[in-house]
N, C-alpha and C positions, 0 to 999 in steps of 0.2 A: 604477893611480895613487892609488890611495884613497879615489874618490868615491863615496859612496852611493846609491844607487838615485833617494834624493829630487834629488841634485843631478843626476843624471842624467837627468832626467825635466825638471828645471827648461832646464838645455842642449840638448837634442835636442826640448823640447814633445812629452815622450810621457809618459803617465800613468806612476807608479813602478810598480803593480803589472804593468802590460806587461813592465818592462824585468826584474822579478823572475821572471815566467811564462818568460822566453825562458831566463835564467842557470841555472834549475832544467832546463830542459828539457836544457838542456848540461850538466847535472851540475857547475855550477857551485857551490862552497860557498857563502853568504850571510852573510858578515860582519854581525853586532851594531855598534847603533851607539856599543860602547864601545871596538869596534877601534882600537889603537894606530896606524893609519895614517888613520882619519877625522878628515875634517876640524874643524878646530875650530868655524867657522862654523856647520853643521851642528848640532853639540851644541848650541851657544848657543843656536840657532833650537827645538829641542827643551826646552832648559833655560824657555827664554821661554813655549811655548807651553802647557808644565806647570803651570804659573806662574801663568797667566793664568788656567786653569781652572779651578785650585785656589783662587784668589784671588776670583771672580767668578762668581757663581753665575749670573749672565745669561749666562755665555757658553757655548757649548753650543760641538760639533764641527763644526756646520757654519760656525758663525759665525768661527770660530778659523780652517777653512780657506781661509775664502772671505778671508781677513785676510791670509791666510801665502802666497796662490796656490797650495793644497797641495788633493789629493785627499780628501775626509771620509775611505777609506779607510786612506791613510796615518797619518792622526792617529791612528785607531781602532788600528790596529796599533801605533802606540808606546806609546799608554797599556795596551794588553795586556800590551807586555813593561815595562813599566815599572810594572805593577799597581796603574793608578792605577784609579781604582772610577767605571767612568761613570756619569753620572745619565740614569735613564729618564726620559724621559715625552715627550708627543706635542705639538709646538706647534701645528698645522695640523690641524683637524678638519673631515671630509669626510663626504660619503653613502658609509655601508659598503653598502647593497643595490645600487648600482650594478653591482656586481660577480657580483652574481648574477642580473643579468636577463637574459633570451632576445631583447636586438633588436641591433641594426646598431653600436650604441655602443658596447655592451660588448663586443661581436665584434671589432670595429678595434681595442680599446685590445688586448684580447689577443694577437691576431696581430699587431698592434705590439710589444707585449714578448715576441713569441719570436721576433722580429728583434732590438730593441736594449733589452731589458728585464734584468733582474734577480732572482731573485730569493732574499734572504738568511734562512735560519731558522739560529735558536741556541735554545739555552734563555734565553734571554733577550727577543729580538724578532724581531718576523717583518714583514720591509718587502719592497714589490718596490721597485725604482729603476730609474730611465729616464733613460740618458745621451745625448744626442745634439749635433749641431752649432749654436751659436748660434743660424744660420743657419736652420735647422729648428726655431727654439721655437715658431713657431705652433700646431705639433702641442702641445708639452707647454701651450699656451695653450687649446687646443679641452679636453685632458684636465682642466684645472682647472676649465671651465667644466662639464662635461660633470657633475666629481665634488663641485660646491661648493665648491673651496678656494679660497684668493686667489693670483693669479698670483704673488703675494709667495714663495708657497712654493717657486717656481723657484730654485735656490741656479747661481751664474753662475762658473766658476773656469777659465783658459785663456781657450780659445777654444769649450769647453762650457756646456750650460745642462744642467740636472740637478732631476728629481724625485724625491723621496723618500717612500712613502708606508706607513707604521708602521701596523699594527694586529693584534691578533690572531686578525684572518679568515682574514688570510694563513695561516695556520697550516692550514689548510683543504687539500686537495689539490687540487692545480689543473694536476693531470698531465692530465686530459681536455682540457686548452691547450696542452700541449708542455712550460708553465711549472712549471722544476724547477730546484731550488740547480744551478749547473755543469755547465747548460747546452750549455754549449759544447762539451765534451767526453763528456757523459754523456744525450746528448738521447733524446728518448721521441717517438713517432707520436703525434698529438693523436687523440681520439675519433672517430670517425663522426661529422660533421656535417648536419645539414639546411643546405639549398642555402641559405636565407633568411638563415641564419647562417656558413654557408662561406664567402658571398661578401667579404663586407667583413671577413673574418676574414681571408682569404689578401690584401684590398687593403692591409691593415696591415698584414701581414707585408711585403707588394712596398714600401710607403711605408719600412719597415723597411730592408730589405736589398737592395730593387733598384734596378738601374742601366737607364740606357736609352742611347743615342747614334742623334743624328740626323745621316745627313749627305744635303745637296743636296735638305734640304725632306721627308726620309724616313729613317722609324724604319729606321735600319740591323742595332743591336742590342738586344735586350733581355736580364736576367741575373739572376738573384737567386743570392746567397754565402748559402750556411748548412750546417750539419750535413748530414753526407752522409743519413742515416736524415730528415731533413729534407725533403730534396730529391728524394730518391726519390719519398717519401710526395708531394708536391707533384705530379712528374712523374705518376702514377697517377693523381693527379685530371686533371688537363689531359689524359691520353692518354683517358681514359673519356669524357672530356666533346666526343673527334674531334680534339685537335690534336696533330699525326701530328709535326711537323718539327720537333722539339724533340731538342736535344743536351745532354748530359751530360756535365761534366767534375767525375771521380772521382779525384782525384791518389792513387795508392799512398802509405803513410805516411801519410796527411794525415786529420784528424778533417771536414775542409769541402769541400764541396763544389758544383758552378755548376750552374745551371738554363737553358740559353740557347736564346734565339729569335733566328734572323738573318733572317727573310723579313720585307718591312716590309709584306706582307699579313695573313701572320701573327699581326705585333706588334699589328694595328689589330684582330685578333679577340678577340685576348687583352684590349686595354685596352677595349675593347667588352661583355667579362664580366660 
């Protein structure tokens, strides 16, 4: 029918890049948004948003997005193809040695972001970003507090709250975390850890990606989605550490995969860790 990705994303409340990951996967071509069948709407909202950037040196991509309901991504990708020249620089300044200490803080923020973390290198910046539900900003509120920034730096679009944190640490390897561009498809085993730092490093990851269901007063299931090389690695640890009754769901085809616990004695040993 003609619609773009962005307007596709606005009608269904799924981020554009999702709906572009799935088109590709189908070998779907990806129309420019100077296609004779794009809507006009669309353009205008592009025309506008060029406009304003170019026009106003206070307005940055986040600010733009959070204005338009649109993804920072999205924008970042039309000024690429539209070769408009972004402006660098960092508004929110934070404790960079955070990230490299050995205690319980920096372990959860890690194993946090290799559940629902980020992270982006160019020749240009090196940020990680942390997307999650509203609903769940407490966490991205403990991380501001944890790294010195002001809650402010939370950027709010949907029904997501979203951090963004720019520096050139990142630039650093931080494969000994799992944490690598792409993620999701291209994941790596985290390093050998001490237990001191395994622990609250796998509770962020569960605060990440797992699920739990109660029913009749008792933990019926537990679950954690991730990278099948992921969840392996995960399963090793728990089988080494005695917990025997743990099932594996590996879908052929598929990059992800499930970590599950159904005994609600089990779940109580597990969340007992």
């Amino acid at each position: 029918d003609g619609y773009s990705s962005t307007v596709l994303g606005k009608i269904f409340d799924i981020d554009d890049s999702s709906i572009l990951d799935h088109l590709k996967k189908k070998n779907i071509q990806i129309r420019t948004l100077t296609h004779r069948n794009a809507p006009k709407l669309n353009e205008q909202i592009n025309s506008k948003i060029i406009y304003e950037y170019l026009n106003d040196k206070n307005n940055s991509i986040l600010k733009l997005a959070k204005e338009n309901n649109l993804s920072p991504l999205t924008i970042s990708k039309l000024f690429k193809r539209k070769n408009i020249k972004v402006r660098r620089y960092r508004k929110w300044n934070f404790d960079t040695k955070f990230f490299f200490k050995n205690d319980w803080k920096t372990a959860y923020f890690y194993g946090f972001c290799l559940g629902d973390g980020c992270l982006y290198k160019n020749k240009n910046l090196s940020r990680i970003q942390i997307n999650i539900h509203m609903k769940d900003e407490i966490i991205l509120n403990k991380f501001c507090e944890w790294i010195g920034i002001s809650t402010k730096a939370i950027y709010h679009y949907k029904n997501k709250s979203a951090l963004f944190l720019t520096d050139k640490i990142f630039d650093k390897d931080l494969s000994m975390y799992g944490l690598i561009p792409n993620k999701t498809y291209k994941s790596v085993i985290p390093k050998k850890m001490e237990m001191n730092f395994l622990k609250p490093f796998i509770i962020g990851l569960v605060d990440a990606d797992g699920t739990i269901r109660i029913n009749n007063n008792k933990y019926s299931r537990f679950g954690i989605t991730n990278n099948k090389k992921i969840i392996k690695w995960l399963y090793k640890i728990f089988f080494d550490l005695g917990f025997k009754n743990i099932k594996l769901e590996l879908p052929k085809n598929k990059c992800w995969g499930r970590f599950l616990v159904y005994q609600h004695e089990e779940i109580c040993k597990i969340i007992s860790f």
